[in-house]
C-alpha positions as CSV (number, residue, x, y, z in Angstrom):
1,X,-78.4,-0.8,22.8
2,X,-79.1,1.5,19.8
3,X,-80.6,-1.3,17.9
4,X,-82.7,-2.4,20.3
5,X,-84.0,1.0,21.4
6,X,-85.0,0.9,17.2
7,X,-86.5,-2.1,17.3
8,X,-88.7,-1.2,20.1
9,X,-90.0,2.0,18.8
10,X,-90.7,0.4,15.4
11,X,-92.4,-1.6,16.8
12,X,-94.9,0.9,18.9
13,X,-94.9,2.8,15.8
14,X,-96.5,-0.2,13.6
15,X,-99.0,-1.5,16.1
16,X,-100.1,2.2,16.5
17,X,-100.6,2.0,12.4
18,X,-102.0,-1.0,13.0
19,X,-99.8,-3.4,11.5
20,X,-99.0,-7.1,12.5
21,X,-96.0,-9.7,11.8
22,X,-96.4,-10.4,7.9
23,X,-97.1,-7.5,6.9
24,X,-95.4,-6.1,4.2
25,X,-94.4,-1.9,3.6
26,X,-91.8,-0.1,1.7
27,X,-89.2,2.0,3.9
28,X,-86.6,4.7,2.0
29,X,-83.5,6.4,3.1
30,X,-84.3,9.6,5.0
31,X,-84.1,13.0,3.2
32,X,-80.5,14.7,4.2
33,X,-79.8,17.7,2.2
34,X,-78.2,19.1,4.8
35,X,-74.9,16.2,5.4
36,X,-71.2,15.9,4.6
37,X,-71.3,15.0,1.1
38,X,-68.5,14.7,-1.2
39,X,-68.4,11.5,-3.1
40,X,-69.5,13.3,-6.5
41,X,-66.5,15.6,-6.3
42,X,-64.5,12.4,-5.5
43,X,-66.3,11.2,-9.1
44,X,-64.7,13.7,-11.2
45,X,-61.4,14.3,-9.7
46,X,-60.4,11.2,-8.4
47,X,-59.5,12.2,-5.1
48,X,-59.7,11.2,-1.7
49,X,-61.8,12.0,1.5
50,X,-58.3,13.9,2.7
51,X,-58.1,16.1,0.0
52,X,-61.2,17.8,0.8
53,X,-61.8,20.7,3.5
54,X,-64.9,22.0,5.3
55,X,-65.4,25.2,6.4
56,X,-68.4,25.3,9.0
57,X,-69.8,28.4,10.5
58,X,-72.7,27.8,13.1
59,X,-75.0,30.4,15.0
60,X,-75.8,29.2,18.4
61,X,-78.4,25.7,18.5
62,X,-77.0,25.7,14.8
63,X,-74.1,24.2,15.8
64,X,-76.6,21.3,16.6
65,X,-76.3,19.6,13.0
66,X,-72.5,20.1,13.1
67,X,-71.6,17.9,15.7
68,X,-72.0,14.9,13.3
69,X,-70.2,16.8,10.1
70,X,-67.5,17.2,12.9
71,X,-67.6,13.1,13.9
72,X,-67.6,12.0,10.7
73,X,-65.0,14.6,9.0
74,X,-62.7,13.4,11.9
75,X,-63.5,9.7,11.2
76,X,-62.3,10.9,7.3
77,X,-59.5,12.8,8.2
78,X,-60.5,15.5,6.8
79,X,-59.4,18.9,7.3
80,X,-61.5,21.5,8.3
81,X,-62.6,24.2,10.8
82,X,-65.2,25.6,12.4
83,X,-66.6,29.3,13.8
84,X,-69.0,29.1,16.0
85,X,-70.7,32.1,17.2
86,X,-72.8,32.8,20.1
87,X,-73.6,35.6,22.8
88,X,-71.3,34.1,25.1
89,X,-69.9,31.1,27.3
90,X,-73.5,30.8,29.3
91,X,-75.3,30.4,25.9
92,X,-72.7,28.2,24.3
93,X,-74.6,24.9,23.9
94,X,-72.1,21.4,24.0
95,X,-69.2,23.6,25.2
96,X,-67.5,20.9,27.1
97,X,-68.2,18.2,24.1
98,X,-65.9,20.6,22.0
99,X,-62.9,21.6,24.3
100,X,-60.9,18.9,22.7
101,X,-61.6,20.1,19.9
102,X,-61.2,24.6,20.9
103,X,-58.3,23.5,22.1
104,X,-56.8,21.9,18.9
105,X,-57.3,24.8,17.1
106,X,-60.1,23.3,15.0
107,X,-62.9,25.2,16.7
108,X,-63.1,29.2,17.0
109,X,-65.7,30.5,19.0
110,X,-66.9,34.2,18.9
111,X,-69.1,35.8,21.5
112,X,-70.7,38.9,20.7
113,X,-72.6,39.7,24.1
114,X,-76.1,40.0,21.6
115,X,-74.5,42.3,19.0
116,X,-73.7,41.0,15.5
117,X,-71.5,43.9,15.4
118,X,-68.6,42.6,17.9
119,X,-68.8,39.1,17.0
120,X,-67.1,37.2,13.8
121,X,-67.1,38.8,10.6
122,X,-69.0,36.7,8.3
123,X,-68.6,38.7,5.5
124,X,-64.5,39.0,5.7
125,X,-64.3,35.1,6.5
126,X,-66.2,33.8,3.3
127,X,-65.1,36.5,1.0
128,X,-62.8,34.5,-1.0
129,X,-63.6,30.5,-2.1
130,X,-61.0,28.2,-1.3
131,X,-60.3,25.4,-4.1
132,X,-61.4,21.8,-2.7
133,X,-63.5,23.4,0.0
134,X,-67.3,23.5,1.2
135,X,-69.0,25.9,3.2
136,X,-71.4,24.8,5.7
137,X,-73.8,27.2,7.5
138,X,-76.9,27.2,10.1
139,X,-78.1,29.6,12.4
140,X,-81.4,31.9,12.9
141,X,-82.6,34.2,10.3
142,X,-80.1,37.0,10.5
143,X,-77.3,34.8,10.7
144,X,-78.3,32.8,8.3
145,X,-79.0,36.2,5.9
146,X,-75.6,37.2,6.5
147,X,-73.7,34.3,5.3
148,X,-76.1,33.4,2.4
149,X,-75.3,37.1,1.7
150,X,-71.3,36.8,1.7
151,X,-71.2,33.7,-0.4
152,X,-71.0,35.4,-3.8
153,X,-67.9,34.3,-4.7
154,X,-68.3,30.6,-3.8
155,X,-69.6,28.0,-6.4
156,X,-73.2,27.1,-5.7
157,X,-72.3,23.3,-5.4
158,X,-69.7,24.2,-2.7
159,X,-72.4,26.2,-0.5
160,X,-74.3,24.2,2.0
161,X,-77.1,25.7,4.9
162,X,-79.6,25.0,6.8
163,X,-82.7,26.3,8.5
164,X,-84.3,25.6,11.6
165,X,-87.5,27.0,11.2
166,X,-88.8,29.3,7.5
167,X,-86.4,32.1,6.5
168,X,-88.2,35.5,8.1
169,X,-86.4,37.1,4.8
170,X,-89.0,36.1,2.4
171,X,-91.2,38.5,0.6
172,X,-95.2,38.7,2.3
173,X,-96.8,38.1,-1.5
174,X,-100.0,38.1,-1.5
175,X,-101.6,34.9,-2.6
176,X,-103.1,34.5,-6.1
177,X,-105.5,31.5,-7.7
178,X,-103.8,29.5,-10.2
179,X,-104.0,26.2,-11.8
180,X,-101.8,23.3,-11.5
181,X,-102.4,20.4,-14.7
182,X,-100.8,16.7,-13.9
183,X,-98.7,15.6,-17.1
184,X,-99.2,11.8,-16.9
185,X,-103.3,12.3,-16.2
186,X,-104.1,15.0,-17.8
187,X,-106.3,16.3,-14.8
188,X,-106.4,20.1,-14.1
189,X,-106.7,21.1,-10.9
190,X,-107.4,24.9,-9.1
191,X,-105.1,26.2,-6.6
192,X,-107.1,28.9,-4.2
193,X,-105.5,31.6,-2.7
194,X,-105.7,30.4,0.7
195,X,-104.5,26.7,-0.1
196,X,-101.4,25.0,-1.4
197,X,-100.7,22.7,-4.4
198,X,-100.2,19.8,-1.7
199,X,-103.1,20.3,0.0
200,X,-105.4,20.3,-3.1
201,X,-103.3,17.5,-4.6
202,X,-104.3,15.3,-1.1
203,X,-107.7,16.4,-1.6
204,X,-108.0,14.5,-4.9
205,X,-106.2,11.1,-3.8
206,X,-102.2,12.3,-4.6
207,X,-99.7,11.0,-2.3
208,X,-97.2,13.7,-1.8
209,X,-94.4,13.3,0.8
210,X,-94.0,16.4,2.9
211,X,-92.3,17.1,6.4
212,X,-91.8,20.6,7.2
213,X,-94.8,21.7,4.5
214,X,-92.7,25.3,4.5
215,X,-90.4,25.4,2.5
216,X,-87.4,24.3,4.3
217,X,-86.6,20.7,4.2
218,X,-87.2,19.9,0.7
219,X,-89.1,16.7,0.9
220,X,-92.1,18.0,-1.5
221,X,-89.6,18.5,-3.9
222,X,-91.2,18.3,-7.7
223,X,-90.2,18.7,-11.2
224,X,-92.4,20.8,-13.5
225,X,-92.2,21.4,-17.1
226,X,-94.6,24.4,-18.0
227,X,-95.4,27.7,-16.3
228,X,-93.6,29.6,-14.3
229,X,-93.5,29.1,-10.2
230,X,-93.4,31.6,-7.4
231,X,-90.6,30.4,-5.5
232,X,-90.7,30.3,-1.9
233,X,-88.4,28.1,-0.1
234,X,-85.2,28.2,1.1
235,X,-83.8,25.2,-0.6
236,X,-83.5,25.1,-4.2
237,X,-81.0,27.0,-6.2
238,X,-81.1,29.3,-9.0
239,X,-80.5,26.4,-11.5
240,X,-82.7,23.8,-9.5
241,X,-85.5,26.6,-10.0
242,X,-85.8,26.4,-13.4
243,X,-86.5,22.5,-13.3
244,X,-87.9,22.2,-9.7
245,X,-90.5,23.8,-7.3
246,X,-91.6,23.0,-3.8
247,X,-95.2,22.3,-4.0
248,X,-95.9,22.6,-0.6
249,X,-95.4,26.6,-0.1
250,X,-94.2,27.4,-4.4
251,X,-97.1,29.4,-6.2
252,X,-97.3,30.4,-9.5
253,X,-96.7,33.6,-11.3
254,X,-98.5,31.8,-14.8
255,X,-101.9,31.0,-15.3
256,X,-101.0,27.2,-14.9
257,X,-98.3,24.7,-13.9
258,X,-97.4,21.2,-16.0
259,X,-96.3,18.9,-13.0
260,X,-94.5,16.0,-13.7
261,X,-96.8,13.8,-11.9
């Protein structure tokens, strides 16, 4: 049934795009920085899927994305628990898909009746990092402040989030022209204030991938190799900032960016 429900929205999708039988078109693997991922750790330390824990902590619809880190940690056996936090029963989304699962200890859930201040302790819970564990978090924007907040002592490649909509935590910087210089072409290109690198980039026959085009699903993501970038998304970390930028909010605090393009 699922593959046939596929089939026939591909197909309304390419006779919208106007596409026939024959044709031919590339297709990639979606983008999914936000998954159960642990095969690299597997890589260096030989392991197995059972020797890894996850430690999930979701804010109300951010327990959305969970339910398939749950599924497929079960289908691995792996151990791991989850806090889920929300004002209470009423407003506890898929609360009879995870009785099962309450019941078995492997689900806590904390109501907090609208204040932060009664409900789990975010700070307390990821205070220390556990060997052989990842953290998984998603929530709104004070949820999700707190526990990028409380994460100090885990290792950056163990920490894992995601955001619904842009972080409201970012600084309001005002917007500055700059200039943006393609390696492979040579071509230099101005950035206005009131547009983005994408957006120009478009404007002069680029094909640049984008989804959310704000910073938060790290589709746009692009190596540069001179200048220095004003970092606004919520994806990349501090090491992946001094390779990386997301061109479709990043401006720049230099006179000129190198893309690798």
């Amino acid at each position: 049934m699922l593959h046939r429900r596929l089939r026939i929205r591909t197909r309304l999708t390419l006779s919208y795009a106007g596409l026939v039988t024959g044709c031919a078109f590339g297709l990639k693997l979606p983008n999914l920085p936000f998954c159960i991922g642990f095969a690299a750790v597997l890589l260096v330390l030989g392991g197995s899927w059972k020797h890894l824990a996850a430690r999930l902590l979701a804010g109300g619809i951010g327990v959305t994305p969970m339910l398939a880190m749950i599924a497929e940690l079960e289908r691995r056996a792996s151990p791991w628990h989850m806090h889920y936090c929300t004002r209470g029963p009423a407003r506890t989304a898929f609360l009879d898909r995870l009785r099962p699962l309450i019941a078995a200890g492997k689900v806590e859930l904390h109501h907090d009746d609208g204040d932060p201040t009664r409900g789990l302790d975010i700070a307390r819970t990821l205070a220390a990092f556990e060997v052989g564990t990842h953290v998984y978090f998603c929530g709104p924007p004070g949820f999700m402040h707190t526990a990028k907040a409380s994460v100090s002592a885990w290792p950056p490649f163990n920490v894992h989030y995601e955001y619904f909509t842009a972080a409201d935590d970012r600084t309001e910087a005002v917007n500055t022209p700059f200039q943006v210089k393609i390696k492979k072409s040579g071509e230099v290109f101005d950035i206005p204030a009131d547009r983005s690198i994408v957006a120009v980039l478009r404007d002069n026959g680029f094909e640049i991938e984008t989804d959310c085009e704000d910073g938060y699903c790290g589709t746009c993501i692009t190596r540069y190799l001179d200048g220095e970038p004003e970092h606004r998304d919520t994806v990349l970390g501090e090491d992946e900032r001094k390779r990386y930028a997301m061109i479709c909010c990043a401006r720049a605090k230099s006179p000129m960016l190198v893309l690798d393009l």
